[in-house]
Every structure is written in C-alpha cells, then in structure tokens.
C-alpha positions as CSV (number, residue, x, y, z in Angstrom):
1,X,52.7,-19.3,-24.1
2,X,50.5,-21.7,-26.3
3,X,47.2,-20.1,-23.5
4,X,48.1,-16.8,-24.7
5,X,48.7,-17.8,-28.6
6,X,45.3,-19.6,-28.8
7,X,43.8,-16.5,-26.6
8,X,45.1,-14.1,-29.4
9,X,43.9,-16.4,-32.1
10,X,40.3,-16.7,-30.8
11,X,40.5,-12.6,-30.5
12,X,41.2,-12.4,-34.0
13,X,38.7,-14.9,-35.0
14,X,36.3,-12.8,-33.3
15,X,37.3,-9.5,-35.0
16,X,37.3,-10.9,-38.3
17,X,33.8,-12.9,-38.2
18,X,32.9,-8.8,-36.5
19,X,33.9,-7.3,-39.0
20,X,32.3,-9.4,-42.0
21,X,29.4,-8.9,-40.2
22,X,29.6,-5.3,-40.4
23,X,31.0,-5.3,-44.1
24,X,27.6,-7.7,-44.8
25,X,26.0,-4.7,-43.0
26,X,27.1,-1.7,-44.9
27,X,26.8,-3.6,-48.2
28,X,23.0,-4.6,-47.4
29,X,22.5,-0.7,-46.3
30,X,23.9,0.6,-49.3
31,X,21.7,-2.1,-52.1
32,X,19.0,-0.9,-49.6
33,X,19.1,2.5,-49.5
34,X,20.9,3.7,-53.0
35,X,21.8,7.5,-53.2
C-alpha cells in the first residue's frame, strides 16, 4: 500500500510539473503572438 501511495504521488508530481510546463507554454505563445 505505501508502493502504490508513493507510485500515485510520483504520478501526480509528474502531471503537475506537465502541466506548468504547458501553462508556461501557452502564456509564452500568447505574450508572443498577441491577437
């Protein structure tokens, strides 16, 4: 049970550092190309 917590936490580590990543992204497109 404490494999499969620390699994799940690693997993959600991963998402989140993905996803700031991709929030960094779409912030940088939008200064970058304004409409």
């Amino acid at each position: 049970e404490s494999f499969n917590a620390k699994i799940k936490l690693f997993r959600a580590n991963l998402r989140g550092v993905a996803d700031k990543k991709f929030f960094l992204f779409r912030i940088a497109n939008l200064y970058a190309y304004p409409h």
